[in-house]
Every structure is written in C-alpha cells, then in structure tokens.
N, C-alpha and C positions, 0 to 999 in steps of 0.2 A: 780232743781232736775235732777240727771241725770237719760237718759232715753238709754237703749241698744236696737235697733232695726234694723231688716235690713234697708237697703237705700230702701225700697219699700213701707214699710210702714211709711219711712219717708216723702216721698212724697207724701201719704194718706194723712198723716198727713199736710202736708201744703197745699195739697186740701181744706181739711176740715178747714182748718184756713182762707184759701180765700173767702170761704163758708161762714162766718162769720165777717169777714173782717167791714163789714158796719152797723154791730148792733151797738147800743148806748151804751155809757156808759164808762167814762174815764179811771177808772183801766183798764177795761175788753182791751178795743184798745191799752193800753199800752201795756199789753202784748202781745196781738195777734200779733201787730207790732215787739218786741221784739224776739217773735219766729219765724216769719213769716222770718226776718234778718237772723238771726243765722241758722235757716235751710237751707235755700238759699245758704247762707255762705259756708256751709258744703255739701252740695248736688250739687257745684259748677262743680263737674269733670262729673256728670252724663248730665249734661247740656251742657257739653264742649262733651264727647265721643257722646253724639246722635247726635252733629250737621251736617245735611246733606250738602255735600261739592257742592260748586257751581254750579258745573256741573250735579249734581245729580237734583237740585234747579232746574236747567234750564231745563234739561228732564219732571219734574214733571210739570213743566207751560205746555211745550208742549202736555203733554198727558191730560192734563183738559183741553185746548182747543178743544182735541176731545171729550170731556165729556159733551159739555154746550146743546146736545141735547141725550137727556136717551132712545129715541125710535129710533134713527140713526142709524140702525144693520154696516150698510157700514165704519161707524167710526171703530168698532174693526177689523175692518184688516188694518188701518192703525196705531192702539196702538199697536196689535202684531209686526206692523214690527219695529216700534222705539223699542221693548222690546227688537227683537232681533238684531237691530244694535247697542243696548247700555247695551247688555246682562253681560260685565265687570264690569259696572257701578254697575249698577244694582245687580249684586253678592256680588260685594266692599258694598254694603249698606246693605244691609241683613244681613254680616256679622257684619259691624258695629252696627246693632240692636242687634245680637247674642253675642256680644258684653257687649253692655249696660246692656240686660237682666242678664247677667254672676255679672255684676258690682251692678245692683239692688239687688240680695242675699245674698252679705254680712252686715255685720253686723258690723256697727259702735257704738261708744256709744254719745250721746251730751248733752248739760247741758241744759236744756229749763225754761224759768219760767214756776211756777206753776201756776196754777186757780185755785180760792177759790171759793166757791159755794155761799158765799155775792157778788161776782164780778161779775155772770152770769144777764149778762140783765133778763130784766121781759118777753118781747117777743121772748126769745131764745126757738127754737121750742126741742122736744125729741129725733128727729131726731137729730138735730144740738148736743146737749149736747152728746146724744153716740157716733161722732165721735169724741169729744173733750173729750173722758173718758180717756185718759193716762194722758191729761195734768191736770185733779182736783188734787188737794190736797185731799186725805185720810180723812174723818174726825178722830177725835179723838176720841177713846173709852170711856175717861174716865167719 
C-alpha cells in the first residue's frame, strides 16, 4: 500500500513499529520487519543530515562531564565558557537541526506492507494498535 506522508510522520511511524517490534506472531513480525526495512531505507538522508560532526561529539562529552553533579552551581560557569569558545560549533549544529527539521516536512510517498486485523497478536495493547492505524488494511464493506 502506498502510503504519502511527511518524513515526520514517518518516523512516528517507525517509532511505533519498534514499539511493537517484540510481540508474537509470524505474519504480524514479518511485516513489522518488512516496513521497519523499507522505512529506514528511505528515511536514510534524515539520518545522514542530523548526524553530529565529531567535533560537535567531542564538545558534547565534554559539557556532560560537567553535568555528572545537577547541584554543582560552579559547573555552569565552566559550560558557559566552552559555549562560548565553541560558539561556531555550536551555531553550525543548530543550523544543522534547522536543517533536518526543514527536511522532516516534506512529503514523500512509500509502498509499505499492510496489516490485516487476523495478523494483530492477541496481546497487542489499543495503545499499540492506534499508532499502527495507517498500516491495517480497510476492511471490506461488502
């Protein structure tokens, strides 16, 4: 089936399928696997544009190391001052999220298997089944 939705709700969407991921039932993990694939697949460049660049990586260690005590007031004057000796950094990645987010609104279309409501495990909770409502199959009217 194909399915036209921004890349935001695609990625709901494979939330919601990791979510799920470990219930029973042979169809049902066929497919979950099958779209779990295929959206990855295709959700592959949003995964590529967020990645933070090394040096960003290494800043971020550095400023949790002054995090590992949350009542240490003396720590935040020394994350201000890395903030503002890697304040370039630091703006390059922001941007790069303003970025991403730009890239999460459009709207791609992609073919996913369906789910039939025989293939839904017995323990699948209402929760679970509402965010897996794009992928059921329609029943039939007739």
């Amino acid at each position: 089936m194909k399915i036209t939705e921004t890349k935001a709700e695609f990625v709901q969407m494979v939330n919601s399928l990791f979510a799920v991921k470990d219930l029973e039932g042979k169809d049902f993990a066929v497919v979950v696997a099958k779209n779990l694939k295929t959206l990855t697949t295709n959700l592959k460049d949003l995964e590529e544009a967020g990645k933070p660049s090394k040096e960003f990586m290494d800043l971020a260690l550095s400023v949790n190391a002054f995090t590992d005590d949350p009542n240490d007031d003396s720590k935040i004057y020394e994350i201000e001052k890395l903030e503002k000796e890697n304040k370039e950094l630091i703006d390059e990645r922001r941007k790069q999220l303003e970025d991403v987010a730009v890239l999460m609104e459009a709207e791609i279309e992609i073919d996913l298997e369906p789910l039939s409501h025989d293939m839904l495990p017995e323990n699948i909770t209402a929760h679970q089944i509402a965010s897996l409502v794009k992928l059921l199959k329609r029943k039939s009217m007739n």
